[in-house]
BALUMFI-680436 format. One record per residue: residue number from 1; x, y, z of N, C-alpha, C in turn. Coordinates in steps of 0.02 Angstrom, whole numbers, plus 50000, padded with zeros to 5 digits. Layout:
! residues N
k = NUM	nX = X	nY = Y	nZ = Z	caX = X	caY = Y	caZ = Z	cX = X	cY = Y	cZ = Z
...
//
This chain:
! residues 55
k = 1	nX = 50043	nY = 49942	nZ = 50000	caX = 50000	caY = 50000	caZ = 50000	cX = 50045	cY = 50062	cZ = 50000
k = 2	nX = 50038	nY = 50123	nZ = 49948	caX = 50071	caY = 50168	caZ = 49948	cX = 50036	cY = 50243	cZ = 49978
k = 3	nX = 50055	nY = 50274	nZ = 50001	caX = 50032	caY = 50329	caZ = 50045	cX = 49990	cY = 50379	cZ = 49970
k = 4	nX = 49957	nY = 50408	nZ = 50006	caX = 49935	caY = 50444	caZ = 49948	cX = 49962	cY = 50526	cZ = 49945
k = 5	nX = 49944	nY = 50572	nZ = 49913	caX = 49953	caY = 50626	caZ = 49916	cX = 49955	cY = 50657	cZ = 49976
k = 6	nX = 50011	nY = 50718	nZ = 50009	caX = 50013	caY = 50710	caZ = 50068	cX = 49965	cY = 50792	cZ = 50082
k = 7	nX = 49928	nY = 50811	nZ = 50040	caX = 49865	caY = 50858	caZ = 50053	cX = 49799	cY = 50813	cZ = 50054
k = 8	nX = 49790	nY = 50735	nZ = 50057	caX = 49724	caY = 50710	caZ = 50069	cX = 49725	cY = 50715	cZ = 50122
k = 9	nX = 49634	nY = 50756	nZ = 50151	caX = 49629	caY = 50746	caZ = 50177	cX = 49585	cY = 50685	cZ = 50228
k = 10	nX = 49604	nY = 50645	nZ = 50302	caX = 49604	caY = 50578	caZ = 50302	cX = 49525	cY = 50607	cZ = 50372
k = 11	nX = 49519	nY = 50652	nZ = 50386	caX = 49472	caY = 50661	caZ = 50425	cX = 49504	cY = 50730	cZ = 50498
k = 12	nX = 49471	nY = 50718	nZ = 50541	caX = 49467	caY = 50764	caZ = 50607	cX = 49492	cY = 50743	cZ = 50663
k = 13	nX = 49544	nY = 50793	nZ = 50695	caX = 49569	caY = 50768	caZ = 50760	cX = 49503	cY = 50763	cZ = 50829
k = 14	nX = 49504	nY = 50686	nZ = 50862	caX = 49450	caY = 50691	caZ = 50904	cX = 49459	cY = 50721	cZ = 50986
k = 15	nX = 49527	nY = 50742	nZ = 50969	caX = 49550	caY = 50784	caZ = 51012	cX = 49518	cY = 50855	cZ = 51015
k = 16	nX = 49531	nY = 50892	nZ = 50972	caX = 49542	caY = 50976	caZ = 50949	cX = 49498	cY = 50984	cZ = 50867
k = 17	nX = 49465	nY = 50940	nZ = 50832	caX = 49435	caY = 50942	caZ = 50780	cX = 49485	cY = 50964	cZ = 50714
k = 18	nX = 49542	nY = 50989	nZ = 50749	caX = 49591	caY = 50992	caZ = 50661	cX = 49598	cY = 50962	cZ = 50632
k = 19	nX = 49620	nY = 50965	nZ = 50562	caX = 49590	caY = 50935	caZ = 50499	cX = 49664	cY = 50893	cZ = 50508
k = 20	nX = 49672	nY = 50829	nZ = 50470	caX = 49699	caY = 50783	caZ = 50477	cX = 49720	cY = 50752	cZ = 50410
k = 21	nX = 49782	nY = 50777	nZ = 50363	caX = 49799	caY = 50759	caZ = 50310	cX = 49829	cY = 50691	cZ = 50296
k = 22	nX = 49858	nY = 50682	nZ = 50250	caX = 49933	caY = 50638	caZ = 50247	cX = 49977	cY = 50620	cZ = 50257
k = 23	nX = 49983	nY = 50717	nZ = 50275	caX = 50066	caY = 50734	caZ = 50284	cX = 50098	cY = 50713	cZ = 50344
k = 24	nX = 50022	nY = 50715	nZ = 50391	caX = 50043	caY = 50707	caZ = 50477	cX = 50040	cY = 50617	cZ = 50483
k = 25	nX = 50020	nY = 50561	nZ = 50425	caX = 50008	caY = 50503	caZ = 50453	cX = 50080	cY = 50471	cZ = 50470
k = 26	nX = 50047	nY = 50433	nZ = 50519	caX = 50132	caY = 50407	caZ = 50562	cX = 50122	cY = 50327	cZ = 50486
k = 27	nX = 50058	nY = 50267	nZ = 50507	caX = 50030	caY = 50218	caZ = 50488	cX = 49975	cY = 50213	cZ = 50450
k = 28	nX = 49988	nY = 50171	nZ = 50393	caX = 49934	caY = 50188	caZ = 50345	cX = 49917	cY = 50108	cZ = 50344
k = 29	nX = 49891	nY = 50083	nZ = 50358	caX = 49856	caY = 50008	caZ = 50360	cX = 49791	cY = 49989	cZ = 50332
k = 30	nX = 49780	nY = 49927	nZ = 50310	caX = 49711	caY = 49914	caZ = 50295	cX = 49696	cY = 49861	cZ = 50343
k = 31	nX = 49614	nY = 49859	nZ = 50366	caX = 49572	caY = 49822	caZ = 50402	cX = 49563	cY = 49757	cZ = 50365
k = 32	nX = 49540	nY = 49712	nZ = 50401	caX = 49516	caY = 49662	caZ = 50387	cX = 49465	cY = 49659	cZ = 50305
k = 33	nX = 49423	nY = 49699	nZ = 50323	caX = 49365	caY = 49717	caZ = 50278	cX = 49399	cY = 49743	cZ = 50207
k = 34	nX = 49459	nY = 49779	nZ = 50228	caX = 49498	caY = 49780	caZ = 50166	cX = 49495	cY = 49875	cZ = 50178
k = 35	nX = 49455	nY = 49907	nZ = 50193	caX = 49455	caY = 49982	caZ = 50188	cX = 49514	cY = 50021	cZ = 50223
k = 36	nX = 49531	nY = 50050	nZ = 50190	caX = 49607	caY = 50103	caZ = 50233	cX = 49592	cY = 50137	cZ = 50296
k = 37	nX = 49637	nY = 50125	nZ = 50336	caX = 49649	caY = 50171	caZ = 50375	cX = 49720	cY = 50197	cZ = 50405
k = 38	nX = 49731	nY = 50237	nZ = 50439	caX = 49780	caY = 50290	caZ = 50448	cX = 49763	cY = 50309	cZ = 50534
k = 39	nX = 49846	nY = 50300	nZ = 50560	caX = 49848	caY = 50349	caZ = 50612	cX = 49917	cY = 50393	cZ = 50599
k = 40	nX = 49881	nY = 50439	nZ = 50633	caX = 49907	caY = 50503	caZ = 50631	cX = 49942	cY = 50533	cZ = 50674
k = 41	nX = 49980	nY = 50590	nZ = 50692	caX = 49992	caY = 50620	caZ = 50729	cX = 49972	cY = 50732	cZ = 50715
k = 42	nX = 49908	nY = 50729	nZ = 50750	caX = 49856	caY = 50788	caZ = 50745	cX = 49901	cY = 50867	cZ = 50745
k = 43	nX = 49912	nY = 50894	nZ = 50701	caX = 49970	caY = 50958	caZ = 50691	cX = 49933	cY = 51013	cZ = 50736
k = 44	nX = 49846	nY = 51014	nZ = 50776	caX = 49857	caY = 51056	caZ = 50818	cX = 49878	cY = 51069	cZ = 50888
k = 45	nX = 49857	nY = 50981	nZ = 50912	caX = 49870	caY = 50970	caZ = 50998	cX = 49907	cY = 50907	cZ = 50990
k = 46	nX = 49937	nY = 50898	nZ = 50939	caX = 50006	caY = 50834	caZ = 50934	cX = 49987	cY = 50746	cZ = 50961
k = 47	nX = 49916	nY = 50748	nZ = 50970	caX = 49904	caY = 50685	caZ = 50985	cX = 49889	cY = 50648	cZ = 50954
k = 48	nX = 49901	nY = 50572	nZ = 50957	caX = 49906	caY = 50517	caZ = 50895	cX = 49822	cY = 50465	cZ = 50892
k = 49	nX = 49803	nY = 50506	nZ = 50827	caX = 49733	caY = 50481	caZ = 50830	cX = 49720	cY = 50453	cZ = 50764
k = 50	nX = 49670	nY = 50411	nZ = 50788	caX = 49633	caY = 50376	caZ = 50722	cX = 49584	cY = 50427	cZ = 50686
k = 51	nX = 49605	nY = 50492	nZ = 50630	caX = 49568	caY = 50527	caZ = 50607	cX = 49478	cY = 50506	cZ = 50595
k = 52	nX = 49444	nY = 50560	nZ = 50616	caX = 49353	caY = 50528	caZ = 50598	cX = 49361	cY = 50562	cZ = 50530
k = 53	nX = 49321	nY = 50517	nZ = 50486	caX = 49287	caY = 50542	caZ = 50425	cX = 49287	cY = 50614	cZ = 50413
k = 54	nX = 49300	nY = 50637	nZ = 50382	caX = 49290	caY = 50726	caZ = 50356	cX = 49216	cY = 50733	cZ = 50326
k = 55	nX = 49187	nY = 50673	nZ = 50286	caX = 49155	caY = 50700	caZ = 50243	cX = 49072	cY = 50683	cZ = 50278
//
């Protein structure tokens, strides 16, 4: 699996609600089910979260 563009954005810090790109993912993994996911580390309060959905 290759990282994608590092301006996608992957969802919201559930910390502080900042927006949660690429650029900040530490792990980019897929689930069981097969769908991507990404943890991050959140560029406004620096905590390492599983971004929520943006959309």
């Amino acid at each position: 699996m290759t990282p994608d563009n590092p301006e996608t954005v992957r969802g919201t810090c559930s910390f502080c609600g900042k927006t949660v790109t690429d650029r900040h993912a530490i792990i980019h993994y897929e689930t069981a089910s097969g769908d991507p996911g990404v943890w991050a580390e959140c560029p406004g309060c620096g905590e390492i979260v599983d971004p929520t959905n943006a959309q």
